[in-house]
PDB file of N, CA, C, O and CB in Angstrom:
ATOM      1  N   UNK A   1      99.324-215.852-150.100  1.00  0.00           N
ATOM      2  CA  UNK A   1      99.854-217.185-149.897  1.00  0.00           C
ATOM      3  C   UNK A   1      99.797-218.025-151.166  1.00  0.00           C
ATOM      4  O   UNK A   1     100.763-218.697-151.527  1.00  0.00           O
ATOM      5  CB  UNK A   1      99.102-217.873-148.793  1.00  0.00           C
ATOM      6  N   UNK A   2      98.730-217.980-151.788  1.00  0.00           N
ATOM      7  CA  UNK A   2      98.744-218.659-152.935  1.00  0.00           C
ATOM      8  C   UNK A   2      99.936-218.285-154.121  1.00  0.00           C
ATOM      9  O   UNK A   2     100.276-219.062-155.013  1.00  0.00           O
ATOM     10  CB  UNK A   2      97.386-218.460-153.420  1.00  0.00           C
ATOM     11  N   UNK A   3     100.343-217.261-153.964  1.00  0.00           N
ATOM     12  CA  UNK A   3     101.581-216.914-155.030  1.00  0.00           C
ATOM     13  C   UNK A   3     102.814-217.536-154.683  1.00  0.00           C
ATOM     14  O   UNK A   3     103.722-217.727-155.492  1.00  0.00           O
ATOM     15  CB  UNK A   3     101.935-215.365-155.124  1.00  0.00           C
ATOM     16  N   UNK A   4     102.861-217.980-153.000  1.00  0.00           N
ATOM     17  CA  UNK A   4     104.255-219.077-152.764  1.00  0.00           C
ATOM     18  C   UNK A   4     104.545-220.047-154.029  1.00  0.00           C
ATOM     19  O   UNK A   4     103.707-220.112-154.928  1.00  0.00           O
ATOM     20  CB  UNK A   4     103.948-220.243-151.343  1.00  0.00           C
ATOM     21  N   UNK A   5     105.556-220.683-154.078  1.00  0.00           N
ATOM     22  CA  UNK A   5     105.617-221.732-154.737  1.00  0.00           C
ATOM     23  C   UNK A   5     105.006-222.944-153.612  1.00  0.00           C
ATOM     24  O   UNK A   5     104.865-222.702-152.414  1.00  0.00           O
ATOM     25  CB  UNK A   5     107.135-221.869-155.303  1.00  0.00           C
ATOM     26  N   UNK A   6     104.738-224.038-154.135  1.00  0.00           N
ATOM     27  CA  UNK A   6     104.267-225.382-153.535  1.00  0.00           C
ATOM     28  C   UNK A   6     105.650-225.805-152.143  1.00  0.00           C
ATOM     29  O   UNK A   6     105.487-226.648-151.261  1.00  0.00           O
ATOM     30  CB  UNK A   6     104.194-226.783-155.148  1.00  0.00           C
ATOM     31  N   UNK A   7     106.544-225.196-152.276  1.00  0.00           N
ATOM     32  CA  UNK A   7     107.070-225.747-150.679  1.00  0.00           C
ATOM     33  C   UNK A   7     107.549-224.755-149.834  1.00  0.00           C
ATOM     34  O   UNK A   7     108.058-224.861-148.718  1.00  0.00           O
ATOM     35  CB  UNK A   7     108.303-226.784-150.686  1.00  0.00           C
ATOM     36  N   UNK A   8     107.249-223.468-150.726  1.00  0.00           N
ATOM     37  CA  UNK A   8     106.786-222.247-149.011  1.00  0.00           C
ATOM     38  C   UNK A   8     105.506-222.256-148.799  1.00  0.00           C
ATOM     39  O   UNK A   8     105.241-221.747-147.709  1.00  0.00           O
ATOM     40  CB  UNK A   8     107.055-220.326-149.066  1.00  0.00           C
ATOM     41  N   UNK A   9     104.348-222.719-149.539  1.00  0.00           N
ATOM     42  CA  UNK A   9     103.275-222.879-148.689  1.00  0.00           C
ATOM     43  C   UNK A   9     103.071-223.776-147.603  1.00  0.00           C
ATOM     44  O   UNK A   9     102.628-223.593-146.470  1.00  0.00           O
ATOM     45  CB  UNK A   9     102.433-223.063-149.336  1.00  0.00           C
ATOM     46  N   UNK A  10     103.613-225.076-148.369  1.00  0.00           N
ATOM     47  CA  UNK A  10     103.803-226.435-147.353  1.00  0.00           C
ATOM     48  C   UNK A  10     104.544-225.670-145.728  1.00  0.00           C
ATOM     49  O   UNK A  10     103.927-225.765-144.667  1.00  0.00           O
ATOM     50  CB  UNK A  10     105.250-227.878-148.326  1.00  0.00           C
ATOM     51  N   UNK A  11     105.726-225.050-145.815  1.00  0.00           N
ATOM     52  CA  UNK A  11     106.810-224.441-144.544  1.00  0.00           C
ATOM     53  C   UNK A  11     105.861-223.551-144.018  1.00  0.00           C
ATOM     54  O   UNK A  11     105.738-223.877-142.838  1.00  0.00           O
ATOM     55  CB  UNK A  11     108.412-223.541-145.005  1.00  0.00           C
ATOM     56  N   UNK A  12     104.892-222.302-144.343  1.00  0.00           N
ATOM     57  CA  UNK A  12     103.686-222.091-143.643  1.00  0.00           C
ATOM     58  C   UNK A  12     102.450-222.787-143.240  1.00  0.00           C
ATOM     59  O   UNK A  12     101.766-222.544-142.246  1.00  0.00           O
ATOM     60  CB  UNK A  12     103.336-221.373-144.104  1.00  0.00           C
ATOM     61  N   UNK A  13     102.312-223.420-143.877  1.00  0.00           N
ATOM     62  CA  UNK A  13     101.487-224.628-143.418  1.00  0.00           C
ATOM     63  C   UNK A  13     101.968-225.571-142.220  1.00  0.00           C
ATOM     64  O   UNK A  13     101.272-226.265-141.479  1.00  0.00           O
ATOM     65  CB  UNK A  13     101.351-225.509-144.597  1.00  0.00           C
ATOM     66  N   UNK A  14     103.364-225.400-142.238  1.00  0.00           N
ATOM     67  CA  UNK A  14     103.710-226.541-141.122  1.00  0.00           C
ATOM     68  C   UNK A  14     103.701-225.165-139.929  1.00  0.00           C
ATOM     69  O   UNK A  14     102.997-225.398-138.946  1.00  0.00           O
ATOM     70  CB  UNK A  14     105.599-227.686-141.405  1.00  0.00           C
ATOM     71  N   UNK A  15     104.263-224.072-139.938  1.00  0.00           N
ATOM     72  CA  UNK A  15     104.427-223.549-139.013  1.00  0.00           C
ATOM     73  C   UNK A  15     103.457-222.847-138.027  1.00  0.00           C
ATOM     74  O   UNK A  15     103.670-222.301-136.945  1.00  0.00           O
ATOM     75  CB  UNK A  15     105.123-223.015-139.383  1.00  0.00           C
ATOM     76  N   UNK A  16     102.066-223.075-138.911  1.00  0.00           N
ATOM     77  CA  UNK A  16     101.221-222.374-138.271  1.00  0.00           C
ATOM     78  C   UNK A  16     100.613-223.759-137.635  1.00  0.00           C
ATOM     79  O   UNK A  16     100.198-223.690-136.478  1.00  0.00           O
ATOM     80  CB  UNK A  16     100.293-221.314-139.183  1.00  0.00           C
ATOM     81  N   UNK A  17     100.543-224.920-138.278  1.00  0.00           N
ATOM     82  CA  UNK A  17     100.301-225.742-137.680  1.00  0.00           C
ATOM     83  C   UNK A  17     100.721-226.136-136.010  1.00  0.00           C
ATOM     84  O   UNK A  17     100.025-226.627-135.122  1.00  0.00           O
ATOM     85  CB  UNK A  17     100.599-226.377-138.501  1.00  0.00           C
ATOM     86  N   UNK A  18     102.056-225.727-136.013  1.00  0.00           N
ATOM     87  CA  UNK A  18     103.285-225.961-134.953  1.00  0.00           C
ATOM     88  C   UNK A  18     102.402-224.806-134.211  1.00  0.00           C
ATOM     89  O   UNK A  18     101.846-225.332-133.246  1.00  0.00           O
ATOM     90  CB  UNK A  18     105.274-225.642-135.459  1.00  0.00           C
ATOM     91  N   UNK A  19     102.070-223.407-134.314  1.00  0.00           N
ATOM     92  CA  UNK A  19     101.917-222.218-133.093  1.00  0.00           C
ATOM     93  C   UNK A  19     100.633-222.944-132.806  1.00  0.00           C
ATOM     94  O   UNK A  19     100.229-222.792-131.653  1.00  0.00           O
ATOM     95  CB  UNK A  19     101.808-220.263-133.509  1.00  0.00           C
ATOM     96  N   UNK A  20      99.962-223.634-133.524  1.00  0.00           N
ATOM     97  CA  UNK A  20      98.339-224.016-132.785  1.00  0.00           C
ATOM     98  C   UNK A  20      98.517-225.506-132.033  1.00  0.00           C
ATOM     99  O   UNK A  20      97.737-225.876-131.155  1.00  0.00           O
ATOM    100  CB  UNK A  20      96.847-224.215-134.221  1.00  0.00           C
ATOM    101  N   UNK A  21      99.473-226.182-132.427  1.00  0.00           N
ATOM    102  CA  UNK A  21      99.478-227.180-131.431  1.00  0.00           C
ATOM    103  C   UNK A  21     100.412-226.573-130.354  1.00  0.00           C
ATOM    104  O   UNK A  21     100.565-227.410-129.464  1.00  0.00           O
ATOM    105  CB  UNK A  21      99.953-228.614-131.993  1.00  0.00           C
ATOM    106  N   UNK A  22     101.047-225.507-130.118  1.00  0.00           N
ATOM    107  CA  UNK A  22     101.814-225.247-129.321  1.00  0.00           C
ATOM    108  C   UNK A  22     101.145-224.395-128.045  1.00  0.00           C
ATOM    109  O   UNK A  22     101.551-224.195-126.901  1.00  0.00           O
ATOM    110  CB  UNK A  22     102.813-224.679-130.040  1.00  0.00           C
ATOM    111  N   UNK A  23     100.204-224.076-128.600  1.00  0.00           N
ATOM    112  CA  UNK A  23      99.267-223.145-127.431  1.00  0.00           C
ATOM    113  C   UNK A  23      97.956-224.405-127.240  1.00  0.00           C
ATOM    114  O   UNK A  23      97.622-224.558-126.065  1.00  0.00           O
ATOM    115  CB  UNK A  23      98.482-221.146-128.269  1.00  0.00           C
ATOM    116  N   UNK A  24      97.597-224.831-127.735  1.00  0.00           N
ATOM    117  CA  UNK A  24      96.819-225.755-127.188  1.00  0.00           C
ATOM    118  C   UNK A  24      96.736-226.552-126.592  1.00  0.00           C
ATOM    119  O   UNK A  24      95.694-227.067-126.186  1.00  0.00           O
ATOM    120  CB  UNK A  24      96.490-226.093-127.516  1.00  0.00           C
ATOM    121  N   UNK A  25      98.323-227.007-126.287  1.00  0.00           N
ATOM    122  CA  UNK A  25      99.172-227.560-125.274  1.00  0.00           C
ATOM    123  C   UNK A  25      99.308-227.111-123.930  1.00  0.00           C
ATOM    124  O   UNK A  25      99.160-227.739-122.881  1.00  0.00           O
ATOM    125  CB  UNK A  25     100.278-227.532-125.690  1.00  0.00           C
ATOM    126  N   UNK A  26      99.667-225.717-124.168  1.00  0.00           N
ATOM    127  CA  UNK A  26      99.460-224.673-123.280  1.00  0.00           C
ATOM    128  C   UNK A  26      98.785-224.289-122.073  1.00  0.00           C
ATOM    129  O   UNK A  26      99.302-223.867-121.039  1.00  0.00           O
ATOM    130  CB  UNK A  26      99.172-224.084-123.791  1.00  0.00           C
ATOM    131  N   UNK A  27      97.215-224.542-122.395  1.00  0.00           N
ATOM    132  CA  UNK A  27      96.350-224.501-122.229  1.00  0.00           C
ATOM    133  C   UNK A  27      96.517-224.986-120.790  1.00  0.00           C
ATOM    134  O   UNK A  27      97.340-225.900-120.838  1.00  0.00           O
ATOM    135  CB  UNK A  27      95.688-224.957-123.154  1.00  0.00           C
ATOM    136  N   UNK A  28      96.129-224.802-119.580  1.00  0.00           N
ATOM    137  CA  UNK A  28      95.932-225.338-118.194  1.00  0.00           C
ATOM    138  C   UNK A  28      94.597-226.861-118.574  1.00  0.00           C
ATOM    139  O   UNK A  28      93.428-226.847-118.958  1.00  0.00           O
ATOM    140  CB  UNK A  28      95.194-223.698-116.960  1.00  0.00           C
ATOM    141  N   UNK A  29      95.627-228.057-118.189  1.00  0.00           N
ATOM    142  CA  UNK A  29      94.299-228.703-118.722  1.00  0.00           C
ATOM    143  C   UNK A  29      93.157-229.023-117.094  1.00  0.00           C
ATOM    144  O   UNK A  29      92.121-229.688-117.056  1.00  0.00           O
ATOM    145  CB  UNK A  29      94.875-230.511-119.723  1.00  0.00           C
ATOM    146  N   UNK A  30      93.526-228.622-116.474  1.00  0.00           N
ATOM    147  CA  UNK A  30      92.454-228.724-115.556  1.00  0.00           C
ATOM    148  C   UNK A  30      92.486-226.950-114.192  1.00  0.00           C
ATOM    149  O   UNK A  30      93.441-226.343-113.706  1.00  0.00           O
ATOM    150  CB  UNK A  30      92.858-230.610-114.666  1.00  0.00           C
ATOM    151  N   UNK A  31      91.512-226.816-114.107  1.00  0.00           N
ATOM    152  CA  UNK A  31      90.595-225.481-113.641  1.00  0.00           C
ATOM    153  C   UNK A  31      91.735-225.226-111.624  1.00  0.00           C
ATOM    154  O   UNK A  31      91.522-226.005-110.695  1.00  0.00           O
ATOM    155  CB  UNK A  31      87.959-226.249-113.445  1.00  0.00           C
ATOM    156  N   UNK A  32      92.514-224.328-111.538  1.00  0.00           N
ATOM    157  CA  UNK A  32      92.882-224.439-110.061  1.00  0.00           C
ATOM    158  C   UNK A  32      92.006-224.230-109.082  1.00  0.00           C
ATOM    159  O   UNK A  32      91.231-223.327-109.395  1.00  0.00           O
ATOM    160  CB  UNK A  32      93.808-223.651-109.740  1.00  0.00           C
ATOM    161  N   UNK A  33      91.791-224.695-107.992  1.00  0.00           N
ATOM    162  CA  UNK A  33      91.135-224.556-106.363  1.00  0.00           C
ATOM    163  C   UNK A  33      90.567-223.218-106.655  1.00  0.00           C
ATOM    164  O   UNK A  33      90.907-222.747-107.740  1.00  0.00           O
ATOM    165  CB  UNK A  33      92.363-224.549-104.816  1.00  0.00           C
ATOM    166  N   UNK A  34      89.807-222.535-105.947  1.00  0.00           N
ATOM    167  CA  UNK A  34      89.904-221.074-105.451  1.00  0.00           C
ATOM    168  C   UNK A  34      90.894-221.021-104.536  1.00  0.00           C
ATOM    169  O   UNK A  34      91.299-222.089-104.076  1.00  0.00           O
ATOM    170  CB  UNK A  34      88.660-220.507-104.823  1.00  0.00           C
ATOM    171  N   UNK A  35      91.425-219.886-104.133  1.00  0.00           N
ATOM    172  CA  UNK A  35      92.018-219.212-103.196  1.00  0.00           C
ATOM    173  C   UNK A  35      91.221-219.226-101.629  1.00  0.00           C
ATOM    174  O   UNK A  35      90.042-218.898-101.488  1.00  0.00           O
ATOM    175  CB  UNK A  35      92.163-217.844-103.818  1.00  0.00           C
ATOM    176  N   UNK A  36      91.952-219.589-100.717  1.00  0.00           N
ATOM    177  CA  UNK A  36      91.059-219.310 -99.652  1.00  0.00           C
ATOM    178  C   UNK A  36      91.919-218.267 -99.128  1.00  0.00           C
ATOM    179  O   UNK A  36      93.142-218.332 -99.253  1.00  0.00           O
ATOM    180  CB  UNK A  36      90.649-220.522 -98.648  1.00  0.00           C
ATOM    181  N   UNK A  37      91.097-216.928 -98.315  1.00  0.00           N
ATOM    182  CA  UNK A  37      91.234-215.909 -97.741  1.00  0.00           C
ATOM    183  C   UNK A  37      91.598-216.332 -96.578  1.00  0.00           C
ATOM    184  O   UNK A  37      90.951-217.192 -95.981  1.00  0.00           O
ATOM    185  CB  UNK A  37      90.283-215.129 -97.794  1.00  0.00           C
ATOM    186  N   UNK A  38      93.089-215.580 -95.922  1.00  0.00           N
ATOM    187  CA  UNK A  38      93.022-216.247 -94.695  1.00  0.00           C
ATOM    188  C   UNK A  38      93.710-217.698 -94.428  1.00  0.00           C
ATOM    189  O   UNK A  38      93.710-217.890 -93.212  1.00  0.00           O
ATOM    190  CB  UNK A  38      91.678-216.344 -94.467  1.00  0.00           C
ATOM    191  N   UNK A  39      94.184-218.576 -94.994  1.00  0.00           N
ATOM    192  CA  UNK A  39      94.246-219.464 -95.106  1.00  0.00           C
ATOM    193  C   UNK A  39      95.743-219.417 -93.987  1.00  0.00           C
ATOM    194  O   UNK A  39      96.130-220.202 -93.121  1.00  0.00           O
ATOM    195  CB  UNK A  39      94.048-219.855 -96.552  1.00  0.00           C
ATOM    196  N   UNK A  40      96.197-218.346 -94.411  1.00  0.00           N
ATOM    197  CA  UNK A  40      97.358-218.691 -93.559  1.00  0.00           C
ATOM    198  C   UNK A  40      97.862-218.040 -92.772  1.00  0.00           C
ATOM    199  O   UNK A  40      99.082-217.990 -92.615  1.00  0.00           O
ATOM    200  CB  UNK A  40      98.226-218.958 -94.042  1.00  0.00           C
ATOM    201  N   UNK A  41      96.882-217.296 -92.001  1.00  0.00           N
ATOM    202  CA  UNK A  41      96.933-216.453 -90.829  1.00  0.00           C
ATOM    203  C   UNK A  41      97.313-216.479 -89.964  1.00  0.00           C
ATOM    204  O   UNK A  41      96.987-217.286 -89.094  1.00  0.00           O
ATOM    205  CB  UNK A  41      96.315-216.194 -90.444  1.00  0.00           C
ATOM    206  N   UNK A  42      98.365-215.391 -89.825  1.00  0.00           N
ATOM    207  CA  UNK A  42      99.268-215.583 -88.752  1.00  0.00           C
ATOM    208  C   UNK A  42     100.568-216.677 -88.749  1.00  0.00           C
ATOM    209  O   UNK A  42     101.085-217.263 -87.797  1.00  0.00           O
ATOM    210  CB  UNK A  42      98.395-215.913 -87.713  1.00  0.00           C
ATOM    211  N   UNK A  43     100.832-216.709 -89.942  1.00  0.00           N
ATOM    212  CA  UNK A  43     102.124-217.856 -89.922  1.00  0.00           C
ATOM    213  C   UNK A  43     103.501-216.885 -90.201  1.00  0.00           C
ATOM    214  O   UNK A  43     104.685-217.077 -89.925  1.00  0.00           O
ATOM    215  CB  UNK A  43     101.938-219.258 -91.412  1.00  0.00           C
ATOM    216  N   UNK A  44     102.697-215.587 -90.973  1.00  0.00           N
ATOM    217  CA  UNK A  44     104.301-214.795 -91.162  1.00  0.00           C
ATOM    218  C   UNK A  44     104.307-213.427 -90.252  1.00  0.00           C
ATOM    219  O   UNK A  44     103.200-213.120 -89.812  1.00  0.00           O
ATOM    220  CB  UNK A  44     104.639-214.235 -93.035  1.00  0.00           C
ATOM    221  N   UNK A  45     105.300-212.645 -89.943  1.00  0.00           N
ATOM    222  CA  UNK A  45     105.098-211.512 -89.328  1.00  0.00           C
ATOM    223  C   UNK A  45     106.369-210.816 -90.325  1.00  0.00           C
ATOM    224  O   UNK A  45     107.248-211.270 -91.058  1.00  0.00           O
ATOM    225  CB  UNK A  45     105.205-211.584 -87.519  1.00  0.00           C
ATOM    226  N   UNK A  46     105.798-209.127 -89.787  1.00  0.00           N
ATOM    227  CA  UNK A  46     106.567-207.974 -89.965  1.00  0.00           C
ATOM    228  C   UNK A  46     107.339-206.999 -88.673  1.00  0.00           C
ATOM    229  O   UNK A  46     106.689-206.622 -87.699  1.00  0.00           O
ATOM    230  CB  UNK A  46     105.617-207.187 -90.681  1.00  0.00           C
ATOM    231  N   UNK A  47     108.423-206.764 -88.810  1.00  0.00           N
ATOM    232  CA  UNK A  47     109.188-206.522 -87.539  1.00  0.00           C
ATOM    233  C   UNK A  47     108.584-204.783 -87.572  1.00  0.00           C
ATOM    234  O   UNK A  47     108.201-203.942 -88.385  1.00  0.00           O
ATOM    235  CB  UNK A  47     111.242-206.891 -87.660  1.00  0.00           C
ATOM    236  N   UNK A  48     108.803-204.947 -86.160  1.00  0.00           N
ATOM    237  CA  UNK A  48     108.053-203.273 -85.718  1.00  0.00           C
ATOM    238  C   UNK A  48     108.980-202.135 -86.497  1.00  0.00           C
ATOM    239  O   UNK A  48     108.352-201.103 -86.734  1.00  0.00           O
ATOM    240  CB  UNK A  48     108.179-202.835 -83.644  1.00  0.00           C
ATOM    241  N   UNK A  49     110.386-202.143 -86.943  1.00  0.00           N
ATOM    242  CA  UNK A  49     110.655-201.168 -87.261  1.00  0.00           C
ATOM    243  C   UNK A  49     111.098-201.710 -88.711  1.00  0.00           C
ATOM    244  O   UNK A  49     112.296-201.712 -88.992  1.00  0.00           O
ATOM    245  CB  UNK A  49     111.492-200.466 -86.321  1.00  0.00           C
ATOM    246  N   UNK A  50     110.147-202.168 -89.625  1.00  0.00           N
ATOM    247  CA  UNK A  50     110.300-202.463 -91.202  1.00  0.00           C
ATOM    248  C   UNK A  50     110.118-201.139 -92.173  1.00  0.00           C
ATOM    249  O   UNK A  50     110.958-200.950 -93.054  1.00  0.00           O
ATOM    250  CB  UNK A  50     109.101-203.599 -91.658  1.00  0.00           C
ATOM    251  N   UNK A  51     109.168-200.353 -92.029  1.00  0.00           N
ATOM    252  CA  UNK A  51     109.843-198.992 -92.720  1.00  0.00           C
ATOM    253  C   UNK A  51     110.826-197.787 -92.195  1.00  0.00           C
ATOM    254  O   UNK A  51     111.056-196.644 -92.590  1.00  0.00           O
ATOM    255  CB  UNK A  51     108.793-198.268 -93.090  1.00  0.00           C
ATOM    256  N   UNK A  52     111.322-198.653 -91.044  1.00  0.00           N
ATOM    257  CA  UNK A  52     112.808-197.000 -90.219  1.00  0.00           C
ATOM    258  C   UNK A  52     113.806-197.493 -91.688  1.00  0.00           C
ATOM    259  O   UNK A  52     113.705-198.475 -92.423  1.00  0.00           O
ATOM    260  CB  UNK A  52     114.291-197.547 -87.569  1.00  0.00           C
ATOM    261  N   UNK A  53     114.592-196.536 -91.694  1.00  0.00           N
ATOM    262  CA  UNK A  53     115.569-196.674 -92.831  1.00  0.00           C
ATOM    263  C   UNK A  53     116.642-197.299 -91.890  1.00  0.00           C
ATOM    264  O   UNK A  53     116.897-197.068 -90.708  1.00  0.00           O
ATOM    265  CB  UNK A  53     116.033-195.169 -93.716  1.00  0.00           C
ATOM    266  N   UNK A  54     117.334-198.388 -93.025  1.00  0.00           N
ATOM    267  CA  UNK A  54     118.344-199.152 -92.679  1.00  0.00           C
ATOM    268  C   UNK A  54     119.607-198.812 -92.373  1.00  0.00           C
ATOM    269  O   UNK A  54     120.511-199.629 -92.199  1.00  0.00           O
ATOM    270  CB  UNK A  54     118.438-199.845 -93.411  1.00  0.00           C
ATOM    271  N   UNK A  55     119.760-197.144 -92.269  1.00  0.00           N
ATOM    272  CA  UNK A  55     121.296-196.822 -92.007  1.00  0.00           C
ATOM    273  C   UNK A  55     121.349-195.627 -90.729  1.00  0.00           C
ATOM    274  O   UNK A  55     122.431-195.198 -90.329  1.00  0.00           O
ATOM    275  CB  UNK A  55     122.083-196.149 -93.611  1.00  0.00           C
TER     276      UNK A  55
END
């Protein structure tokens, strides 16, 4: 890097700057719920003949 001239270091300098504010952004800023098991039991069903072939 040091062998760039003074304004391709500056254009790496900006760009790496840019990927670290860009993932740090990223970042989930707050932690989700757990999962509850069960939670929704019994709201969907599967029809009795879902693996007979369709033809």
């Amino acid at each position: 890097l040091q062998a760039l001239p003074a304004q391709q270091q500056r254009m790496v300098f900006d760009f790496v700057e840019f990927l670290a504010l860009k993932y740090v952004e990223s970042e989930p800023s707050q932690s989700q719920a757990p999962r509850i098991s069960g939670l929704l039991e019994g709201e969907g069903w599967i029809s009795d003949d879902f693996n007979e072939p369709l033809s």
